[in-house]
N, C-alpha and C positions, 0 to 999 in steps of 0.2 A: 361373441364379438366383444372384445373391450372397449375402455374407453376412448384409447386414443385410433383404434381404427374403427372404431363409430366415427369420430370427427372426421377421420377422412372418407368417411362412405357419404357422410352428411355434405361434406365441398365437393365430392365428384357428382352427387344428386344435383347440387343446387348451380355448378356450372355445366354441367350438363344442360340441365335444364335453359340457359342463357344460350344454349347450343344448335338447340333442336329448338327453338325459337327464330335464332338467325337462317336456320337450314330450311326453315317453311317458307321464307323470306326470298332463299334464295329460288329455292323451287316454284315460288310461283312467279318470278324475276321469269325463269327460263320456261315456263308456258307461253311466254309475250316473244320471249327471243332464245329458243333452243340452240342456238349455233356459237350462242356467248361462252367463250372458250374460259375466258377468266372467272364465272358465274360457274361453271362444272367444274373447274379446278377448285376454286372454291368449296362446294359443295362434296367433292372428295376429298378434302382435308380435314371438313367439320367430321363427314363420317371416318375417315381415319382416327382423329383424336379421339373421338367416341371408342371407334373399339381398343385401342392400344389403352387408354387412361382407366377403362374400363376391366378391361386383363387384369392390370394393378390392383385396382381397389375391390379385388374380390365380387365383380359383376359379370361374371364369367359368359352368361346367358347374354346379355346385353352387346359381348366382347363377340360371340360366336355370331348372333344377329346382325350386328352390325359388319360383321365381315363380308357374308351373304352381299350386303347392301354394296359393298368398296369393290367388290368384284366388278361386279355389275356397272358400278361409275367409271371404274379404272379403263373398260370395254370404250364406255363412250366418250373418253379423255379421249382415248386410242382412235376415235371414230370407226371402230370396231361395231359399235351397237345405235342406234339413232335412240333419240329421245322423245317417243311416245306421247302423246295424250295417255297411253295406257301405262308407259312406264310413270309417268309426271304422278299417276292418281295413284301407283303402287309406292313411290316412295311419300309421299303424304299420308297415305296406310300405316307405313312402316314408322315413320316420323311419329305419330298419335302413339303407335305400340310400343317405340320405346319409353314413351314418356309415361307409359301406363306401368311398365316393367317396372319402372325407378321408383315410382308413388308406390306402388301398389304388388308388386312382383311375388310379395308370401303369399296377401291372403286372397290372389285370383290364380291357381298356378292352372287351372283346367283353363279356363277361359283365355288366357296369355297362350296355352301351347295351342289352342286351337287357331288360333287367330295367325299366330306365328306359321304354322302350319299351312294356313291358308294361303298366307303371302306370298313362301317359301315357294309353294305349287303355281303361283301364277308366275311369279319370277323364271322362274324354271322350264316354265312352256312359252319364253318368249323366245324368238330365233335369236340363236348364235349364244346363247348361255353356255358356260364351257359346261363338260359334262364329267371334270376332271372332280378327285375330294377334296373338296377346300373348305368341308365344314366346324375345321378346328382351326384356332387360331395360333399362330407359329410360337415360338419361347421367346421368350424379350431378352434372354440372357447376353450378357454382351462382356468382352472383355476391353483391359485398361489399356489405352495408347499412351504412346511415349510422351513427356511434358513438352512437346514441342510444335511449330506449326504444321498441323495435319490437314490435307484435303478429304473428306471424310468422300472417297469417289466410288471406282468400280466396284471393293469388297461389300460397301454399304447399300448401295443403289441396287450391286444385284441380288442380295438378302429381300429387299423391299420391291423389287421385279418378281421373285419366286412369290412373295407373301401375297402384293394387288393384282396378279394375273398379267406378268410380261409389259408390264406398255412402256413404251417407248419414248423416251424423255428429247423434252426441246435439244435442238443445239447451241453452242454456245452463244451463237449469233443471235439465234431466236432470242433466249434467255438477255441478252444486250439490248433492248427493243423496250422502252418507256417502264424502266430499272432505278430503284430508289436504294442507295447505301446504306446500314445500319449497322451501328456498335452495341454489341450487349457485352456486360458484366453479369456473370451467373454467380451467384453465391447461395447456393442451395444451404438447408436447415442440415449439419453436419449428420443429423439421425434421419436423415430421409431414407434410407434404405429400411430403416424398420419397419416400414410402411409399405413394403414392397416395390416400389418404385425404384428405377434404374435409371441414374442419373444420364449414360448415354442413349438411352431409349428418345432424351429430351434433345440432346444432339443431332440425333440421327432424324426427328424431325422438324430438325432447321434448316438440316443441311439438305433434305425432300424440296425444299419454299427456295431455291436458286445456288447461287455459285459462293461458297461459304465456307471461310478459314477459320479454324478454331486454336486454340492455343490453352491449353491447360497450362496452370499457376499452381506453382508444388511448395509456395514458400509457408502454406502453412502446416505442412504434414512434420507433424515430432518425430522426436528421434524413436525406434524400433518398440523400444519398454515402453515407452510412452503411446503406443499405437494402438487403438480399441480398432480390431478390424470390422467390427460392422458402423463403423462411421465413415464422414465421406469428408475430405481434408482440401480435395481436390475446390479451385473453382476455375469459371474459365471466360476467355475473350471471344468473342465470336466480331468474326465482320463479315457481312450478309450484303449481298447484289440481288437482289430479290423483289418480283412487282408485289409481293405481299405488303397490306398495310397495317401501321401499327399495331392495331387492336386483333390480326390475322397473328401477327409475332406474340404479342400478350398472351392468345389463347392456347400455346404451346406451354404455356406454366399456370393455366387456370388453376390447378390443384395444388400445386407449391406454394403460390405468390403469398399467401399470409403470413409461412415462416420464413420465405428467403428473400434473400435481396435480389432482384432482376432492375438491374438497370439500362433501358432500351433507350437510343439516343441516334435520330440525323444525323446522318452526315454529311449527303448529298442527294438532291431530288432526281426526275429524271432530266431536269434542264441539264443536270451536269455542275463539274464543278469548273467555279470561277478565278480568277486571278491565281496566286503562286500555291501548291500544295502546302499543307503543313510543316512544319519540321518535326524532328522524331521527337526533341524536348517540349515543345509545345502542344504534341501531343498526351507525352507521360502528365504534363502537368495538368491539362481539360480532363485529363482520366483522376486526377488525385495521389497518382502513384510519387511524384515526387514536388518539391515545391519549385515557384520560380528562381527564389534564392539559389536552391538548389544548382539548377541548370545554370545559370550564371555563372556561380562559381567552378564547376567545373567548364564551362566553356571559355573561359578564362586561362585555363590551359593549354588551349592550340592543340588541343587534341581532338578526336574523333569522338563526340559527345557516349555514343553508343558506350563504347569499350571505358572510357573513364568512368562510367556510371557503372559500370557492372564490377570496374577496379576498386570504384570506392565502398562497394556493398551497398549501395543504394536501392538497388532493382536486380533481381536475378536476371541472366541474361533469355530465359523465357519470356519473359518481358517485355525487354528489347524486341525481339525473334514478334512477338506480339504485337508492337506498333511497330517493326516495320512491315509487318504486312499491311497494314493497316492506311498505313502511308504510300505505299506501293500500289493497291488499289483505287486510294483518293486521286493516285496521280493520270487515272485513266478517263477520269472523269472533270469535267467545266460547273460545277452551281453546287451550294449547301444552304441545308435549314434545320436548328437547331429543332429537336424534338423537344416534347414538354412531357414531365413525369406526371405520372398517376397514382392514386393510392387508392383502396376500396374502402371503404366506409359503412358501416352499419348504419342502418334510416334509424333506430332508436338511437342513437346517438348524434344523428342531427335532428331529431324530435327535440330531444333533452338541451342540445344548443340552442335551439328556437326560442326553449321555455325560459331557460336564464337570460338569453338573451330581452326576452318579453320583460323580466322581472329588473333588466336592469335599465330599459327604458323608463319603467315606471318611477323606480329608484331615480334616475336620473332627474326626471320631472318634477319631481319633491326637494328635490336638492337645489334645482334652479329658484323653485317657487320662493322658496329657506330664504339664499342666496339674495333675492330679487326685495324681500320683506327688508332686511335687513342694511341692502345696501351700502355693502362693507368693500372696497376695491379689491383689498387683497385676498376678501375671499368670493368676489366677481371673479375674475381674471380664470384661476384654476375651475372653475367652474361650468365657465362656457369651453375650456379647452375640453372638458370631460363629456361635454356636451355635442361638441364634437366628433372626439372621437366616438362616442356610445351613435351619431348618427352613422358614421363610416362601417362601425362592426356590425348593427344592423343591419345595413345594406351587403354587407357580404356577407354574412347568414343568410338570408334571405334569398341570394344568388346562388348559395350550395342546394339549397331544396330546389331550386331550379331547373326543370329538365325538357327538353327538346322533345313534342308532343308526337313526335315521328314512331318513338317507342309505341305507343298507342296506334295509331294509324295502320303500321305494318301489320298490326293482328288483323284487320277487315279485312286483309285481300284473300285469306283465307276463307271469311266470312262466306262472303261475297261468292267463291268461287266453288264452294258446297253448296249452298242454298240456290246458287241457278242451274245448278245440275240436278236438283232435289225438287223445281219447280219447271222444268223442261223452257228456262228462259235463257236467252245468252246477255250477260254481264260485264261490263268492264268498270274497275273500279280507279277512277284517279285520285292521287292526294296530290295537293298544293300546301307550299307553309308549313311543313314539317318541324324546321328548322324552330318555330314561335316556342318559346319556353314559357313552360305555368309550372306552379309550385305542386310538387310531385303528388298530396293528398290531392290538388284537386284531379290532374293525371290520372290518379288510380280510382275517386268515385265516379268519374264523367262515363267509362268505360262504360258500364252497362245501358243507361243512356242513347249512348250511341249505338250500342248491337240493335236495341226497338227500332230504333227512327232506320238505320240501312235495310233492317228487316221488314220494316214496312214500304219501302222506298223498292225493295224488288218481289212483294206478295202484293202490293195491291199500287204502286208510281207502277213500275215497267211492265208494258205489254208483250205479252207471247209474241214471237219472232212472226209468224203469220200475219197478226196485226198489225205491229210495228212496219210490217212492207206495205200492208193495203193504205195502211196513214202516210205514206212517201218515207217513212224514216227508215236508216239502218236498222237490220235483225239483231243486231246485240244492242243492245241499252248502253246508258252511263250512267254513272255513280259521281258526283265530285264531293268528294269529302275536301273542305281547305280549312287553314285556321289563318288568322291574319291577330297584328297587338293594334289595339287603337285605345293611344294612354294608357291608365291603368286597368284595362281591358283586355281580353283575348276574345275575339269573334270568330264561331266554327261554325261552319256553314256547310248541310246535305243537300245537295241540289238533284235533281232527277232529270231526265225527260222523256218522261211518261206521258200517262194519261192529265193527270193532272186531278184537281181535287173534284167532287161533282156538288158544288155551293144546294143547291138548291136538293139533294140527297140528305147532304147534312143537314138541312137547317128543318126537312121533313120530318128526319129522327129526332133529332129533339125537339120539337113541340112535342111529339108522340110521347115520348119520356118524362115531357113536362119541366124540360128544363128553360126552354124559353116560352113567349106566347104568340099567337099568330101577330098582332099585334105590332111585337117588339121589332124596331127597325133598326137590322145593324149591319155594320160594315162588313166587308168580303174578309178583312182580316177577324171580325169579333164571329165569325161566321166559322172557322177556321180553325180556331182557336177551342169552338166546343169541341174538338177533337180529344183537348186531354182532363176534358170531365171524367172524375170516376165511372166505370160502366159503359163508356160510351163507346160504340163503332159501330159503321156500316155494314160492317163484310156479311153476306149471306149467309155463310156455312162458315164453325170453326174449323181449323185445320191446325197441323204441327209446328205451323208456324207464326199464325195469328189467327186474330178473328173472335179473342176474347174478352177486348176493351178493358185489357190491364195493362196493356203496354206504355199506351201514351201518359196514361195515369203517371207509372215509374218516371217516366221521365219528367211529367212537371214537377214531380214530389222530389226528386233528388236535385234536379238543376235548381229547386228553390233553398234546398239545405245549404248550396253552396254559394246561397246569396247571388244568385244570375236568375235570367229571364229567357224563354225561348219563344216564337215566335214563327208564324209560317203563312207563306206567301204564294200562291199559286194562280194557274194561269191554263185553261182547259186544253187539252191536246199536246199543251209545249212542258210541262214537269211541275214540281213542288218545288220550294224551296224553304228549308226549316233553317232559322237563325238562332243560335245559342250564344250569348253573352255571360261571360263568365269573368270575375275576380283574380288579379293574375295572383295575388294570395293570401289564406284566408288567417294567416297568424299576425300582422302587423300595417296597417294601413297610416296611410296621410288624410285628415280630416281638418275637417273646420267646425270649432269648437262654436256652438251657439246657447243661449242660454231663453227658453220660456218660463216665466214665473223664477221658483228657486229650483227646476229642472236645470238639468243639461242635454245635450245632445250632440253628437256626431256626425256631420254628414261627410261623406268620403268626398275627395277633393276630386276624383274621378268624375262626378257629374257637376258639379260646381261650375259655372260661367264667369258671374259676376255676383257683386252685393249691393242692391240700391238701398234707397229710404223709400218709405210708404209713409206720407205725411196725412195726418186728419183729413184735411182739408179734401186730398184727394179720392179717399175712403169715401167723402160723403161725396164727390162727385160723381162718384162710379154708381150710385143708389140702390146700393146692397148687391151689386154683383162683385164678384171676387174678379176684378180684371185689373190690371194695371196698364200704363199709357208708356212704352219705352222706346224711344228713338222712333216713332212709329208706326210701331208692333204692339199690338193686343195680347198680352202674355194672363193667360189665367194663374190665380195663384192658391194658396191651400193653407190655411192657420192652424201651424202647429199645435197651437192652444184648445182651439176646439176637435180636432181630430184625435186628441190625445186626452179631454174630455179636463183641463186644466182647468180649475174654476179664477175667476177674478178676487174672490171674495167682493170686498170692499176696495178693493182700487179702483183707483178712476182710469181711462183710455189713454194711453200716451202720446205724446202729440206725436211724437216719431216714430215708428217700428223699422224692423229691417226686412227687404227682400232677400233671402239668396236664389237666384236665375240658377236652374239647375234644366241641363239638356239631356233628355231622355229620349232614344230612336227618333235623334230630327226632330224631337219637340220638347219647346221650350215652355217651364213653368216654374212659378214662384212657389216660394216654401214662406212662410212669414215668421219671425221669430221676435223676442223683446228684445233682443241684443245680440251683439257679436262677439266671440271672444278673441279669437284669431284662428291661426293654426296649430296642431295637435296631432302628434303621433300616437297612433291607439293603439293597444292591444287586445285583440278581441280573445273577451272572456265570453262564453257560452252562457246564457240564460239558465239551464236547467229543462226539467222537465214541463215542470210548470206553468214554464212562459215563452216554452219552444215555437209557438204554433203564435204569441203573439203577432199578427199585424201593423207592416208600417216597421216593425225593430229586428236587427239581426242577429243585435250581441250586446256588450255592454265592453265599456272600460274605465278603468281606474286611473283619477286623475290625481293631480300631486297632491291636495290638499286631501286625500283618501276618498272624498265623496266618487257616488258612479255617476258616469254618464252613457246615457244609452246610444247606440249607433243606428242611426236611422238607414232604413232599408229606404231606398227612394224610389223603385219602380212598385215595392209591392205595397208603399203608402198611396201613390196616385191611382193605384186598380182600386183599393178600398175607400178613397176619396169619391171618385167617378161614380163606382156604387152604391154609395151613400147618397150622391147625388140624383143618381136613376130611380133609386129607394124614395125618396124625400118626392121625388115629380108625381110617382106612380099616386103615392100619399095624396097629393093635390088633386090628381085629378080625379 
């Protein structure tokens, strides 16, 4: 294999793979509601692309398998074949198998044919399987139609009736029934056919997703000498009535889109369209093909805009023939909504955005501090405009890493829906707050995380269906996974309702382990919480799925790299419920710059309230206890200085220090610092090895004057404070 169809074996892997991701999605969609006609149409078109895109790129194995699979969906499109619990668990089979084909397809060929083999035979013994040979997939070869508007209808549709097993397509009426309008411009990579790919193969599965005119554009094919016949000159219009949505249209050129132009555009929703149709020229002009000038001046003519356009050589009269179909369709329809374009992006290339972007806030910083010494107007002015804008290009960076935590979420329900078949439980798993975006590294570490805590949430929160009725509750369980933004926060929350946690279990094991002492008297949350001691669990026997007190470990070890907290709450007989607080992200934060001794420090503005004075006076009224007196309120507070082991030298006590009031889970405490400096956008630099595991710090950053200042962790400084303090009692007594 070369190099350039290694590249393309490499994009049909890697959107494949985005494929057979959304097809798990869908399939366990239609375990909840098998009768979702649009959820099976669906799911026969992901396997459609799969094997047609797969034919192409030389995965011929994957192309034959996958056809197996389109049979069989095309049956219960048809309502030919019902949708099984048994069928549901054979394409989930199949789903894992092809994605093991694609990774891994050289070096497992015995283990892939066995497997395959396996599925093939239970497929095959379900009723009404045709019994006809359809184990080869048909030729993609197609030939060229005329440059004009085509209905791509009976010769096409019945090619693709012989190819998915006869079934029988909506009517037109049907197809009419909550139908969204769409314009593409196709300009494929003119060398796409070297690659094996046949540009109307891409047609033909457009024109499969609803009622759809296409119009090939011939103005760029040369004259005869000038012709290389394995290039493709052609491009083409499509206007599409179709309930498919965008990202359903997109995935029809998953394997193209990096060298072609595909431009996919609204035109009307299914409300319909509004007020007066377009006109033909204000069409060509939203398309780019001509300008307004343009139309103007030929409508200026009193002529028939169409035909003077094609007299002036403007637009070939395909064209024309082009938007007026286009307009012809618009005119059936009441409502429009412009679509918005997409591009795909490489994450190492918004890494490396991040990072300039990092280094030009820093730069920035130093240029104001210059700026602010100096005190020169004219070079104030430019200054703060730079200031600025470097805050505006921040925050959209910052929003490109951004992504919609649902990606994540949709992988449990597969979780969930193996392991309580694996554990003779019944499960159901909801997600709420899908929609909450966090910055995509912390997306991709939180993952494993979250597979412990669901996993322990249905081996040892939900009880077997038996018990669950003798306790009054429904036989199948729940699961809520949600995520909700509160500030600069995301809070994800596993909730149960189980058995619930057994306090007095746990708090037996650890004394035994000698992690606490009988003695020690602590709350149902610090109770709760020994759970993600290293070593530590309950369960009586290990099994396949827990039971060897590493799990909850991972989880506080990783949710603390990510500078968050977690947390769990339970309640005997009614569930658990475990809280995760997390960083919405970890490359650029809003702080408040404080200063102890010739230290700096960061504290995120995230937990920040307020900032008082702590005057002498009142220091010695309090008689050595760390309390302060606010509106009130009894607020404990914690001195940077000695936590952080700062000595005074020779200074004497300031008459004034500062509070900052910082709210952590509902409780409020002071941080005491010598001064304030104001606000600070940080960029966090990593510690190293070194000083990874320090306590109380997260990161560090570089302020304008070059010195560091370090960024205070402020939930993991109050756990080592409190400790300190339980330490310092035990000592006393």
């Amino acid at each position: 294999m070369d190099r350039r169809e290694e590249k393309y074996a490499d994009a049909f892997r890697e959107e494949a793979t985005e494929l057979l991701s959304d097809m798990e999605g869908v399939i366990l969609s239609l375990e909840a509601d098998p009768q979702d006609q649009e959820l099976i149409n669906r799911l026969f078109r992901i396997m459609h692309t799969i094997k047609g895109s797969g034919a192409m790129f030389g995965f011929q194995e994957v192309a034959d398998f996958a056809h197996h699979l389109e049979t069989m969906l095309d049956m219960v499109r048809a309502g030919k074949r019902p949708l099984t619990p048994e069928l549901i668990s054979l394409l989930l089979q199949s789903k894992d198998l092809i994605q093991v084909m694609l990774s891994s397809g050289e070096s497992k060929p015995q283990e892939i044919s066995e497997q395959k083999e396996a599925i093939l035979t239970r497929l095959k013994n379900l009723d009404n399987y045709p019994t006809t040979n359809n184990s080869t997939t048909p030729s993609a070869t197609c030939s060229i139609n005329p440059p004009s508007p085509v209905k791509l209808d009976s010769p096409i549709k019945q090619q693709e009736r012989e190819d998915a097993g006869d079934a029988p397509r909506p009517s037109s009426k049907q197809q009419q029934k909550a139908l969204t309008t769409w314009r593409l411009r196709i300009r494929l990579n003119p060398k796409v056919m070297l690659s094996g790919l046949d540009p109307l193969c891409l047609l033909r599965e457009l024109d499969s997703m609803g009622e759809c005119v296409i119009c090939a554009q011939t103005d760029q094919v040369p004259q005869l000498d000038d012709m290389n016949p394995e290039e493709c000159y052609f491009y083409w219009d499509v206007i599409i009535n179709t309930k498919a949505k965008k990202e359903e249209l997109e995935a029809v050129f998953l394997f193209v889109e990096d060298e072609s132009q595909i431009s996919i555009t609204q035109l009307a929703d299914e409300s319909g369209w509004e007020g007066e149709p377009k006109r033909l020229g204000e069409i060509l002009v939203e398309r780019g093909d001509v300008t307004k000038e343009q139309v103007q001046e030929v409508l200026a003519k009193q002529k028939k805009s169409g035909e003077l356009m094609v007299e002036a050589g403007l637009v070939p009269q395909s064209k024309i023939d082009s938007a007026l179909a286009e307009q012809k369709m618009i005119q059936q329809l009441r409502g429009s909504q412009q679509g918005a374009e997409t591009i795909r992006v490489s994450t190492k290339k918004l890494d490396r955005l991040i990072n300039l972007v990092g280094e030009m806030v820093i730069t920035q910083a130093q240029l104001s501090q210059t700026a602010n010494r100096y005190q020169d107007a004219d070079l104030l002015t430019p200054v703060e405009n730079i200031e600025r804008l470097t805050n505006e290009l921040r925050d959209c960076a910052l929003n490109i890493r951004m992504f919609p935590i649902e990606s994540t979420f949709s992988k449990f329900r597969r979780l969930v829906y193996d392991l309580s078949a694996a554990l003779g439980k019944e499960a159901e798993l909801i997600t709420e707050g899908g929609e909450t975006e966090l910055d995509k590294t912390v997306i991709e570490r939180i993952h494993d995380p979250l597979v412990h805590l669901i996993r322990n949430s249905l081996d040892h929160g939900l009880e077997p269906p038996e018990e669950r009725l003798k306790a009054g509750k429904p036989a199948c369980g729940t699961i809520r996974l949600s995520a909700s933004q509160s500030g600069g926060e995301v809070i994800i929350t596993i909730e149960d309702d189980g058995a619930g946690l057994n306090r007095e279990k746990i708090r037996t094991k650890a004394i035994e382990q000698g992690l606490i002492s009988e003695s020690d008297n602590l709350t149902d949350s610090q109770i709760f919480n020994l759970i993600f001691l290293p070593g530590f669990s309950t369960a009586s026997k290990v099994t396949d799925v827990s039971g060897r007190g590493v799990g909850m470990d991972v989880v506080k070890q990783e949710i603390s790299k990510l500078r968050g907290s977690v947390n769990i709450e339970s309640q005997p007989g009614k569930g658990t419920k475990t809280s995760i607080h997390l960083p919405l992200t970890l490359a650029i934060i809003e702080g408040l710059l404080v200063a102890v001794g010739s230290s700096h420090y960061v504290i995120p503005l995230t937990f920040v309230q307020e900032c008082v004075e702590l005057s002498s006076q009142e220091v010695e009224r309090s008689h050595g206890r760390h309390i302060i007196h606010l509106r009130g309120e009894i607020i404990p507070y914690i001195r940077l200085r000695e936590i952080f082991g700062i000595s005074r030298g020779d200074e004497k006590m300031p008459a004034i220090e500062y509070v900052v009031v910082a709210m952590v889970e509902d409780k409020r405490i002071g941080l005491v610092t010598d001064s304030i400096i104001g606000d600070h956008q940080a960029v966090i630099k990593s510690l190293g090895k070194l000083y990874e595991h320090t306590e109380g710090i997260s990161g560090a950053t570089i302020l304008g004057d070059g010195t560091i200042a370090l960024i205070v962790d402020v939930r993991r400084l109050i756990e080592c404070a409190y400790r300190q303090e339980r330490e310092s009692l035990v000592g006393v007594v």
